[in-house]
C-alpha positions in Angstrom: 66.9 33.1 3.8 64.8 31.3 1.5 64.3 27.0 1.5 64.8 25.5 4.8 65.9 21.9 4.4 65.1 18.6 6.5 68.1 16.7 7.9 68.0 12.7 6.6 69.9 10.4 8.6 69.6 7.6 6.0 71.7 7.3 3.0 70.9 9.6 -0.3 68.5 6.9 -2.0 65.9 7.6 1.0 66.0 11.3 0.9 62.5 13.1 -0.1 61.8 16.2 -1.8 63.0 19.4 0.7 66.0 17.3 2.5 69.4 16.6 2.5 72.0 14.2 4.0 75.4 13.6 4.3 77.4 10.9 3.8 80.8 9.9 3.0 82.1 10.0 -1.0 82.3 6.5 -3.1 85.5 7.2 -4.5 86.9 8.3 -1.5 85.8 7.8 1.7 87.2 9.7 4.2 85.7 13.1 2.2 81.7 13.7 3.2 79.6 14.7 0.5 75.9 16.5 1.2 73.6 15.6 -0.9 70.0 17.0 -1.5 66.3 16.7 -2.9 64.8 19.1 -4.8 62.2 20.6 -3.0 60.6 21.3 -6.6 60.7 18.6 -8.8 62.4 15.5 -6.2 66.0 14.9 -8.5 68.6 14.3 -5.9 72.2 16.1 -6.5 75.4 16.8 -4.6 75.9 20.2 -3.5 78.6 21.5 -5.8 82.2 22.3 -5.3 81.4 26.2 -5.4 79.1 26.0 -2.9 80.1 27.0 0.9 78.1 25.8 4.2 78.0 28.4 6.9 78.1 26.7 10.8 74.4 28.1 10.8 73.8 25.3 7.9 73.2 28.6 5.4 74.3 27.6 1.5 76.2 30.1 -0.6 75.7 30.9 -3.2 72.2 30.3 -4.4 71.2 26.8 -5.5 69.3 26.2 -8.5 68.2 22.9 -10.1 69.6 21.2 -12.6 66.9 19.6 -14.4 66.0 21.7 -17.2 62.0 21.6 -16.9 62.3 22.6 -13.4 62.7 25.9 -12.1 64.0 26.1 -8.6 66.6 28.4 -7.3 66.6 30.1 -4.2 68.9 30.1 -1.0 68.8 27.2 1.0 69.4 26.5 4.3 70.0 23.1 6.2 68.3 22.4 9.4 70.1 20.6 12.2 73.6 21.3 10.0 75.6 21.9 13.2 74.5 19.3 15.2 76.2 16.0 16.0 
């Protein structure tokens, strides 16, 4: 596995490059959405529809960033994804 990922307990506008957090949706709230900080260049994104998060916290497939002047992509893993 590539990129290991800090758990954030706060909400998405306090996350910092390398972590993630999750939190429920604006338009809906009863669905969670996990959000994340580029470990690269710091944008912060939702994980995408087509991507799947294993009970070990392991992201499939790959993530890369969508900023264009950044380059990171690599498979990602977040820490503490199973626990409560």
């Amino acid at each position: 596995m590539g990129q290991t990922l800090q758990r954030h307990l706060g909400h998405r506008g306090g996350l910092l490059p390398g972590q993630y957090c999750v939190e429920p949706d604006v338009n809906l709230p009863h669905v969670k959405v996990t959000s994340l900080c580029c470990p690269s260049c710091g944008i912060i994104e939702k994980l995408g529809n087509g991507h799947v998060i294993d009970r070990q916290g392991r992201v499939t497939p790959s993530w890369s960033c969508v900023t264009v002047t950044c380059s990171f992509w690599e498979w990602l893993e977040l820490e503490g994804w199973g626990e409560r």
